[in-house]
KEMAR-216038 format. One line per 4 residues: number of its first residue (from 1); their letters; for each residue x, y, z of N, C-alpha, C. Coordinates in nm, 4 decimals, m for minus. Layout:
N
NUM) a) X:Y:Z:X:Y:Z:X:Y:Z; ...;
This chain:
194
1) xxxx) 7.1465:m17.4374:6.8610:7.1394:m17.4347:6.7157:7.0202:m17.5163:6.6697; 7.0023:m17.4895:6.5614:6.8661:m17.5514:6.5138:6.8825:m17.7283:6.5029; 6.7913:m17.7953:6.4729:6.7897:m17.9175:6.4683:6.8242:m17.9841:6.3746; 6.8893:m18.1242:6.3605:6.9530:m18.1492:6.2086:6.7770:m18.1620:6.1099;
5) xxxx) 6.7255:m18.1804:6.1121:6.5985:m18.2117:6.0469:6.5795:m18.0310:5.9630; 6.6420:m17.9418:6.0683:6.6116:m17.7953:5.9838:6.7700:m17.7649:5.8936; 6.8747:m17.8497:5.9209:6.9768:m17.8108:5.8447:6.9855:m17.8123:5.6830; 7.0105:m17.7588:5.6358:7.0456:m17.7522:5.5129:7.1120:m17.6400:5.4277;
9) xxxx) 7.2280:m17.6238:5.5282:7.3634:m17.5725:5.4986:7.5048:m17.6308:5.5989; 7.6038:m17.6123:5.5390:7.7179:m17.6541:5.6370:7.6909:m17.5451:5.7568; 7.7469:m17.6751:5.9053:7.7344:m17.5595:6.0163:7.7750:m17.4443:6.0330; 7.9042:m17.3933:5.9680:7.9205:m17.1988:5.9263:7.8974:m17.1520:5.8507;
13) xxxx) 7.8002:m17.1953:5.8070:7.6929:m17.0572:5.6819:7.4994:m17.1227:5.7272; 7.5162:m17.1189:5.8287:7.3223:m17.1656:5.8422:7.2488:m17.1000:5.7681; 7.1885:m17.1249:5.7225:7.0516:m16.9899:5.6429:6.9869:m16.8972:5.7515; 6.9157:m16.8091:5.6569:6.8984:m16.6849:5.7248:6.7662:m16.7702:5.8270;
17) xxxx) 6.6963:m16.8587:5.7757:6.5822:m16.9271:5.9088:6.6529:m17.0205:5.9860; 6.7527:m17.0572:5.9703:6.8102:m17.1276:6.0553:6.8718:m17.0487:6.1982; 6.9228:m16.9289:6.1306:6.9834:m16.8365:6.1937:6.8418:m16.7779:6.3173; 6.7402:m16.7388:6.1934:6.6070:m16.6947:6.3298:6.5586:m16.8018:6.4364;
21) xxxx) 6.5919:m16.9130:6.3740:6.5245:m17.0428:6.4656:6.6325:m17.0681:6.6032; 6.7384:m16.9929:6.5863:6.8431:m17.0425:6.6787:6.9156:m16.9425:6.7686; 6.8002:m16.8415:6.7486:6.7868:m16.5933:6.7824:6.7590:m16.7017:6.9423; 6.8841:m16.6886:7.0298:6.7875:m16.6656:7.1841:6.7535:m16.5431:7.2021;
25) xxxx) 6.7875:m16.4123:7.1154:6.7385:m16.2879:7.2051:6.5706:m16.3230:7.1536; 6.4863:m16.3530:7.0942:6.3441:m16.3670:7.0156:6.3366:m16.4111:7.1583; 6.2418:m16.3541:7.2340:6.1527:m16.3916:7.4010:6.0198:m16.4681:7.3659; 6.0488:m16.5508:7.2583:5.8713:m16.6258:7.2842:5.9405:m16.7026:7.2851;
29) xxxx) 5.7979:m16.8206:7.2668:5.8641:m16.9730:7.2704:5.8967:m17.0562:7.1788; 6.0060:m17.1463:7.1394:6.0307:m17.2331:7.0145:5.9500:m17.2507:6.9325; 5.8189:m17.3192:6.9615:5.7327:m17.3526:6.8762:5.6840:m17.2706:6.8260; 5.6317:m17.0992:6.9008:5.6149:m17.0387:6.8555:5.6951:m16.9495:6.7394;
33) xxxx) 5.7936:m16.9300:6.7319:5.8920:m16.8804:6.6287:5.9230:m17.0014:6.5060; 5.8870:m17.1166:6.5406:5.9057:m17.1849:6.4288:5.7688:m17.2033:6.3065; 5.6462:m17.1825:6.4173:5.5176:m17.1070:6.3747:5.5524:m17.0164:6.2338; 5.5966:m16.8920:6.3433:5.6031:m16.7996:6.2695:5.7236:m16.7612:6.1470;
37) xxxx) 5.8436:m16.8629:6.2019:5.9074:m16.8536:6.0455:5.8518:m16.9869:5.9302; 5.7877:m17.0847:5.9744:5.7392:m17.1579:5.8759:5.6323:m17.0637:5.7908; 5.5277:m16.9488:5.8779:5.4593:m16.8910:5.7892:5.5468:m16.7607:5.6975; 5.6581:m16.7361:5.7377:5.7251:m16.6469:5.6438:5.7975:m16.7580:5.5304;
41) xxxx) 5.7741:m16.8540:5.5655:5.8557:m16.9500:5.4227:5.7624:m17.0263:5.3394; 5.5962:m16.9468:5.3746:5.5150:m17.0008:5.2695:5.5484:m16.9551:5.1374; 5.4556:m17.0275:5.0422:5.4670:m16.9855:4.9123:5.3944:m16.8129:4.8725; 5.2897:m16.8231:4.8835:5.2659:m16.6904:4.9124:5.3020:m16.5928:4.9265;
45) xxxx) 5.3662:m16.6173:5.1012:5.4698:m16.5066:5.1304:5.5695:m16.4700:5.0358; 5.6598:m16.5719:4.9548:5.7449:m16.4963:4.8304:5.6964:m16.5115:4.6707; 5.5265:m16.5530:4.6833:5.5096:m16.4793:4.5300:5.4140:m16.3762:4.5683; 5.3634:m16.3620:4.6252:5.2315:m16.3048:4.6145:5.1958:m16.1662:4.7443;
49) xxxx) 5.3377:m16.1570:4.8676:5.3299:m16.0136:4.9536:5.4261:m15.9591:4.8385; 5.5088:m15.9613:4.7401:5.5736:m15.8506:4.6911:5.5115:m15.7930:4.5778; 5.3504:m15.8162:4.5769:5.2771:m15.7960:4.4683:5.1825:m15.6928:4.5681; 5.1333:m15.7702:4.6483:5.0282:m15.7343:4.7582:5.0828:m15.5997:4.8335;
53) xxxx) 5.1647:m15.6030:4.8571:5.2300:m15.4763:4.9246:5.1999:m15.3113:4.8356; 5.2808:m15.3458:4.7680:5.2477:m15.2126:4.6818:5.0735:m15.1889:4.6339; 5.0681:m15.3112:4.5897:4.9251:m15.2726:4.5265:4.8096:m15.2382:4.6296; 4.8677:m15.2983:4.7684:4.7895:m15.2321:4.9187:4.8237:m15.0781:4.9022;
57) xxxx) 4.9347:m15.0697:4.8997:4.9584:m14.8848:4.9208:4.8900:m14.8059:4.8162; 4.8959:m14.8628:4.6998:4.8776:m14.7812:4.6073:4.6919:m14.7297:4.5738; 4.6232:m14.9004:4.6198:4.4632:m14.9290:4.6191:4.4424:m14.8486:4.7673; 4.4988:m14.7983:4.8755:4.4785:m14.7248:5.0117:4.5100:m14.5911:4.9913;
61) xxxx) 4.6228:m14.5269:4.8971:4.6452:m14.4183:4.8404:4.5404:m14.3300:4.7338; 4.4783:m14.4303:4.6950:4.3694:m14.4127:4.5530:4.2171:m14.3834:4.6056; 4.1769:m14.4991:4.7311:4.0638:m14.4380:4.8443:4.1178:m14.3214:4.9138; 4.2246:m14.3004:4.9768:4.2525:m14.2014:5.0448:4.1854:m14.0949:4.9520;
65) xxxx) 4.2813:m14.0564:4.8493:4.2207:m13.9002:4.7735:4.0959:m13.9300:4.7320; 4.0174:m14.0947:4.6941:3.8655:m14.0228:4.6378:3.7926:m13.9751:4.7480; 3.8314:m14.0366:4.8682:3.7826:m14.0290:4.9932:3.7698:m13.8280:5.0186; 3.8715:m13.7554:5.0281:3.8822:m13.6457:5.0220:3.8199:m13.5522:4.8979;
69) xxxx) 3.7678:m13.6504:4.7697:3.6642:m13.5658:4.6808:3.5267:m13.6111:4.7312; 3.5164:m13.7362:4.7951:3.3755:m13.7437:4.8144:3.3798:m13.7947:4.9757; 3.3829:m13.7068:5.1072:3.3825:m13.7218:5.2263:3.2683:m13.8320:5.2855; 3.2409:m13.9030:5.2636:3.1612:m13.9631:5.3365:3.1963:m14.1086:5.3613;
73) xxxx) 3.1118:m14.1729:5.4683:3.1556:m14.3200:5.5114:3.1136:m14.3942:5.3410; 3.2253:m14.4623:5.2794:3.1770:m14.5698:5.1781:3.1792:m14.7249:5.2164; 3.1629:m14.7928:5.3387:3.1251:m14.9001:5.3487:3.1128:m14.9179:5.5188; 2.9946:m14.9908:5.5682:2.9890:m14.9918:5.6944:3.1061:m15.0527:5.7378;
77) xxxx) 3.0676:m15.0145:5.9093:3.1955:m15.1219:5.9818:3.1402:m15.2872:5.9839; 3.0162:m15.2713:5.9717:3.0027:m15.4207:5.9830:2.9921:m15.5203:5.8064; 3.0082:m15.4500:5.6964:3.0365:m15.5056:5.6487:3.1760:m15.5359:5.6058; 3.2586:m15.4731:5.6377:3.4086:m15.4597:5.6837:3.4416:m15.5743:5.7358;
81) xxxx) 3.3639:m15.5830:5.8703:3.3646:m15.7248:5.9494:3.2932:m15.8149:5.8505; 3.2123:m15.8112:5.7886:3.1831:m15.9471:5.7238:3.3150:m15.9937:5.5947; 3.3540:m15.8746:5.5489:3.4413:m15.8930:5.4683:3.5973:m15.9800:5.5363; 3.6020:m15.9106:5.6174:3.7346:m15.9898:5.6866:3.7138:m16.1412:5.7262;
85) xxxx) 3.5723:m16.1701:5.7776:3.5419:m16.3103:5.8411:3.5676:m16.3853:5.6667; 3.4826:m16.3122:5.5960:3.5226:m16.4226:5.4722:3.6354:m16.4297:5.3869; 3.7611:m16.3429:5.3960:3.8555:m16.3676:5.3853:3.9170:m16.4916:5.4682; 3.8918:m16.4927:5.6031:3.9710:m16.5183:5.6705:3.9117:m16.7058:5.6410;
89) xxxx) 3.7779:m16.7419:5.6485:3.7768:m16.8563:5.6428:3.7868:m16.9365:5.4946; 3.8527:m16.8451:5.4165:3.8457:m16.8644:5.2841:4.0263:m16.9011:5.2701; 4.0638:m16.8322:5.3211:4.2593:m16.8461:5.3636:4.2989:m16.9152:5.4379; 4.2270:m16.9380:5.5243:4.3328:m16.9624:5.6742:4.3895:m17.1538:5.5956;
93) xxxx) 4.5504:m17.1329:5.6538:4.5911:m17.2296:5.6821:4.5361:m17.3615:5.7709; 4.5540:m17.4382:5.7134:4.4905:m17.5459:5.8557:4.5785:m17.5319:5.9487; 4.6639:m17.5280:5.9291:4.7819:m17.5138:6.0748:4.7877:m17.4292:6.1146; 4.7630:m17.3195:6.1476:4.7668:m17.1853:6.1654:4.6636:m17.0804:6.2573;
97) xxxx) 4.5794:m17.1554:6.2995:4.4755:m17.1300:6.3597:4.5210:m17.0792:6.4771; 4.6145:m17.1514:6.5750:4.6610:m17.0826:6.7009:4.7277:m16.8967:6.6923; 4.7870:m16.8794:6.5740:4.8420:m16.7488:6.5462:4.7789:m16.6404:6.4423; 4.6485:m16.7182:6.3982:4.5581:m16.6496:6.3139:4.6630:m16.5914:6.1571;
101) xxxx) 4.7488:m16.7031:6.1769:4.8580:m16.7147:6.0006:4.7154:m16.7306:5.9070; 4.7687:m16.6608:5.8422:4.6351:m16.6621:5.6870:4.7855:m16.6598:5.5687; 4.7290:m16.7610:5.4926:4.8384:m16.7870:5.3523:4.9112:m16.7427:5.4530; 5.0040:m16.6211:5.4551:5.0837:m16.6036:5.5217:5.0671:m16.5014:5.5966;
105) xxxx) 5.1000:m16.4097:5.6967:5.0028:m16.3016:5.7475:5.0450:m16.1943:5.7061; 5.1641:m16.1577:5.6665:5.1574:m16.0166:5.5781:5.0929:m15.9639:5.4817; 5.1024:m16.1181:5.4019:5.0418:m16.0864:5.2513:4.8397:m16.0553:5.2870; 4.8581:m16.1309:5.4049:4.6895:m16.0741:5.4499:4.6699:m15.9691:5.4730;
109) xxxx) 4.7537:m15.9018:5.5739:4.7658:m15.7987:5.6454:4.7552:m15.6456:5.5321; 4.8149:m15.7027:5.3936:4.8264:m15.5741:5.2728:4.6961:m15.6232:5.2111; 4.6125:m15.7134:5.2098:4.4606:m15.7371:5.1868:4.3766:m15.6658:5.2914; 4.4109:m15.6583:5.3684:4.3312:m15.6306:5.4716:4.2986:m15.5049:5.4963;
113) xxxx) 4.3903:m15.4268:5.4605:4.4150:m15.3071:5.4691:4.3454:m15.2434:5.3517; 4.2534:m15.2939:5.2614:4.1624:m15.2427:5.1800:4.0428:m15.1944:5.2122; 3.9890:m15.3183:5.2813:3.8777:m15.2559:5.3593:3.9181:m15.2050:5.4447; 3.9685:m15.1948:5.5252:3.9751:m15.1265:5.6317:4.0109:m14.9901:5.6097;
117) xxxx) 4.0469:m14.9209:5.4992:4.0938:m14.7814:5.4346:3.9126:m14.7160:5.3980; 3.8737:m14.8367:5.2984:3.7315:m14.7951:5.2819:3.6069:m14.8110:5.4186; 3.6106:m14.8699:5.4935:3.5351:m14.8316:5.5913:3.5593:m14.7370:5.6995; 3.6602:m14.6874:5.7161:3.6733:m14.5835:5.7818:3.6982:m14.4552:5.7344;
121) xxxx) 3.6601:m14.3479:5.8184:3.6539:m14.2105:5.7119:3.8182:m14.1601:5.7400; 3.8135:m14.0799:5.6764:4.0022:m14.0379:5.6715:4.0301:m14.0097:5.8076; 3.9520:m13.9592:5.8992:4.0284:m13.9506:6.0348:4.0077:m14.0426:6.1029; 3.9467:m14.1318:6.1173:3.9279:m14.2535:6.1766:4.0800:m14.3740:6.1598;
125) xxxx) 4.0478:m14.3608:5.9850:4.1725:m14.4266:5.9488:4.3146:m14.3876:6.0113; 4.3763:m14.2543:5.9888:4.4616:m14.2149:6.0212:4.4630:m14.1662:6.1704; 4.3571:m14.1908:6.2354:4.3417:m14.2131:6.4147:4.4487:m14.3612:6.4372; 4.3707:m14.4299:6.3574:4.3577:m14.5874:6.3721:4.4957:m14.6243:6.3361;
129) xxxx) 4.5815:m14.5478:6.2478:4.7090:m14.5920:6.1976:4.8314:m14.5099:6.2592; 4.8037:m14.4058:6.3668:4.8347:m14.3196:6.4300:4.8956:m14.3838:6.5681; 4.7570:m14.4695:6.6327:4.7462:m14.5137:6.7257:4.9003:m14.6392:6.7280; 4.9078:m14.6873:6.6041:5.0411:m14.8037:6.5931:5.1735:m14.7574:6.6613;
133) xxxx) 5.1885:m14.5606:6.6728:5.3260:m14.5377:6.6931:5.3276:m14.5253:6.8089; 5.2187:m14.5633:6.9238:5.2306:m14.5485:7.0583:5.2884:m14.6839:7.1118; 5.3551:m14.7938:7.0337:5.3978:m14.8862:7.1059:5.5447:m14.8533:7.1577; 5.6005:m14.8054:7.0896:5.7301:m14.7201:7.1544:5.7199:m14.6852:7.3233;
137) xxxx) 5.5668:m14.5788:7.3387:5.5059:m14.5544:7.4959:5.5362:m14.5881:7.5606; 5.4217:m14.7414:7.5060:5.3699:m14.8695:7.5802:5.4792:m14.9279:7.6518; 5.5841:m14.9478:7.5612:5.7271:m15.0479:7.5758:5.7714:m14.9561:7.6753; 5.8011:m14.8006:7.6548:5.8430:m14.7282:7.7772:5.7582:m14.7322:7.8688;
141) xxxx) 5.6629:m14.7232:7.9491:5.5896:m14.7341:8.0303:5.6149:m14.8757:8.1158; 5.5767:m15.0034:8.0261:5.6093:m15.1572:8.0944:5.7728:m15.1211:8.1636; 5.8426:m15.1215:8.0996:5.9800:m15.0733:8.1353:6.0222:m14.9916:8.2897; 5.9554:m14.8923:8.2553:5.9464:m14.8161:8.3943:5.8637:m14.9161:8.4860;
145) xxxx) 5.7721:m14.9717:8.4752:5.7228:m15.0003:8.5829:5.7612:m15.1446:8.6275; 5.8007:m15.1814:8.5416:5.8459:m15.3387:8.5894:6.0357:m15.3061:8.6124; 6.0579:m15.2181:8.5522:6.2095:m15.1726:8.5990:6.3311:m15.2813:8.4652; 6.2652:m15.3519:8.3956:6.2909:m15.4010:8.3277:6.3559:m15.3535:8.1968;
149) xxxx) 6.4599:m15.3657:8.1668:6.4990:m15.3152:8.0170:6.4808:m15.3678:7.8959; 6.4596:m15.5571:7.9290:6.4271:m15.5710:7.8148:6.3464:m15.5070:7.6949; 6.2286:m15.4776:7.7800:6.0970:m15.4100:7.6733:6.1862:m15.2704:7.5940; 6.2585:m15.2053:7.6499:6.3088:m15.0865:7.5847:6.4116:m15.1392:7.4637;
153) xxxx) 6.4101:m15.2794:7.4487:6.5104:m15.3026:7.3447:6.4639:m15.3202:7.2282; 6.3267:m15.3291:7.2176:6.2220:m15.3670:7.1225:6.1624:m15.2226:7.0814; 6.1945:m15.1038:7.1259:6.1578:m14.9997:7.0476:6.2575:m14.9716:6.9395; 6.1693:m14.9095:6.8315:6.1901:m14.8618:6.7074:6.1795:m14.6912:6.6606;
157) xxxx) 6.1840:m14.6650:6.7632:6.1694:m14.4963:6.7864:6.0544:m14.4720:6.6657; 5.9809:m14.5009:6.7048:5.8215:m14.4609:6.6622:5.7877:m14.3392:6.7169; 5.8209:m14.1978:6.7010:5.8012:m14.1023:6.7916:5.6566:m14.0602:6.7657; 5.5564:m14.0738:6.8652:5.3965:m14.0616:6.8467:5.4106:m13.9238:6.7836;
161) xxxx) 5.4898:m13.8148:6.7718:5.4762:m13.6972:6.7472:5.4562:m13.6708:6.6258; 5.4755:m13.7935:6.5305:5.5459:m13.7780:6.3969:5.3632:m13.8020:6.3588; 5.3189:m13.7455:6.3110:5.1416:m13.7300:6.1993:5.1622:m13.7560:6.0715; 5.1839:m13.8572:6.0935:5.2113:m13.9208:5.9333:5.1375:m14.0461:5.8862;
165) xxxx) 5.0289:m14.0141:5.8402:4.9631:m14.2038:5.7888:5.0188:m14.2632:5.6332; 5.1144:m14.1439:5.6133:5.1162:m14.2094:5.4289:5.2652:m14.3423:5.5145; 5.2347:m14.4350:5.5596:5.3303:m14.5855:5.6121:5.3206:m14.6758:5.5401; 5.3831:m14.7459:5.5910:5.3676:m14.8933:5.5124:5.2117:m14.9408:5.6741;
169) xxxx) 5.0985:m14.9766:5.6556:4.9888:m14.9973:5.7877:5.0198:m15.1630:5.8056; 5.0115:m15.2180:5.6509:5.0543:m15.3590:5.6934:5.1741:m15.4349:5.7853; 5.2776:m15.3308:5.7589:5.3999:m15.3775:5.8109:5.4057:m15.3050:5.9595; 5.3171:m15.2001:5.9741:5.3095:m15.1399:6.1153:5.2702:m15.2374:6.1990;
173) xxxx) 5.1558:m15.3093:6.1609:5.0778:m15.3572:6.2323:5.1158:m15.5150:6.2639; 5.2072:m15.5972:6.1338:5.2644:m15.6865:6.1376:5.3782:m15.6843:6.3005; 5.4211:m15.5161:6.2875:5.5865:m15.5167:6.3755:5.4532:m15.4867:6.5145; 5.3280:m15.4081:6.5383:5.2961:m15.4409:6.6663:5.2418:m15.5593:6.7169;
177) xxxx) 5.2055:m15.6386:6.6075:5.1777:m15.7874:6.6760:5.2857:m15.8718:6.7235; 5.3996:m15.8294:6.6481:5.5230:m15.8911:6.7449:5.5490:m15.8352:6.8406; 5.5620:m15.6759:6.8643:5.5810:m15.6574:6.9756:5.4806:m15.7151:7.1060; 5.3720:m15.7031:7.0659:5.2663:m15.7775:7.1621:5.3095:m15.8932:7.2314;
181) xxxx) 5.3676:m15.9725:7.0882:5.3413:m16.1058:7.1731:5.4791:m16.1461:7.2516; 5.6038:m16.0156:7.1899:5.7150:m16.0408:7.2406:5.6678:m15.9924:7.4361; 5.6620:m15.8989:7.4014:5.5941:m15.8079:7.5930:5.5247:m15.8864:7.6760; 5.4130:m16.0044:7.5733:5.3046:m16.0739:7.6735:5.4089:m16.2066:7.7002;
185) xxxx) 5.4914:m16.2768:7.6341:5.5761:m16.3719:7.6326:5.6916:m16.3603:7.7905; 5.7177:m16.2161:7.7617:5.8595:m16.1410:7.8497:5.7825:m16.1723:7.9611; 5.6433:m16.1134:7.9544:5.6122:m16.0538:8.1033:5.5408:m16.1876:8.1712; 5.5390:m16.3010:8.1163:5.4595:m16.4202:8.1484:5.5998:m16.4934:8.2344;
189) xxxx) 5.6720:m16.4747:8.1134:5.7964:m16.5086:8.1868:5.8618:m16.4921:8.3011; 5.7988:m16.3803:8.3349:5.9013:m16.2754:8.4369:5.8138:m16.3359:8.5709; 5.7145:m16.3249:8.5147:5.5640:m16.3405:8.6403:5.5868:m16.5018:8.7134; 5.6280:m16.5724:8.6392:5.6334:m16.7396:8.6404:5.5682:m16.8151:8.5894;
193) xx) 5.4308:m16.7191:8.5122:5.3329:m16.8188:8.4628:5.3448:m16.8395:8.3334; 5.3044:m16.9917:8.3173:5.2946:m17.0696:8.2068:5.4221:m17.0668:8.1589;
């Protein structure tokens, strides 16, 4: 169970972060999950992703169709990349540097997803947002070959078959960085190292 320093409810009703801080099925490590729920209990994260979210879909929905009246690349990839570097050193948490947390990383992640709609052309984009439903694969594949089931517990039936980019990209991409780091965590584990 979590530590008295994180309590602040009686021991049969913990809060819902108390409850994640104290998940043994979560395969990373303590510090790391306390990382990552301290950055879901920024301020940010509850004023400013339930603003960011929609207005990501809606500002990625709005390039999408001008994109389809006027076909062409509207911003390089490298100023894309310059755009993200100066977000990023303009946000980043001081603490946060090991997990690349910005304010909080969702609410980045539905920023982010602006440029990245405008620098890529519609099939690139929807290559690029396509490519997210192959972690389902991935997870089957590690699975088979390490013989392991854990990884198959972490799919979300993402069926690659499904050609669909109108998603939520922020929250795709939010759920494959966990899976990442859940698989690289499992399999470090499994291996003995670190």
């Amino acid at each position: 169970m979590a530590t008295p320093a994180h309590r602040s409810a009686p021991l049969g009703d913990p809060s819902m972060w108390e409850a994640v801080l104290a998940d043994p099925s979560i395969p990373l490590d303590r510090e790391l999950v306390a990382m990552i729920a301290k950055d879901q209990r920024r301020p940010s994260r509850h004023w400013l992703y339930p603003l960011a979210r929609p207005a990501s879909r809606i500002l990625v929905w709005w390039i999408s169709l001008a994109k389809r009246l006027v076909p062409r690349r509207w911003m390089r990839l490298t100023t894309m990349d310059a755009l993200c570097l100066w977000f990023l050193r303009r946000f980043v948490a001081p603490d946060a540097m090991e997990l690349l947390l910005r304010l909080d990383i969702q609410t980045a992640l539905c920023l982010m997803n602006i440029p990245f709609a405008m620098a890529l052309d519609l099939e690139e984009f929807r290559r690029a947002v396509h490519s997210l439903r192959f972690d389902d694969s991935l997870l089957e594949i590690v699975a088979a070959i390490t013989g392991d089931e854990a990884f198959r517990h972490w799919k979300v039936d993402g069926v690659s078959l499904w050609m669909d980019s109108n998603v939520d990209v922020p929250q795709m991409v939010y759920r494959h960085a966990l899976v990442c780091e859940y698989a690289h965590a499992h399999l470090r584990r499994t291996l003995g190292v670190g």
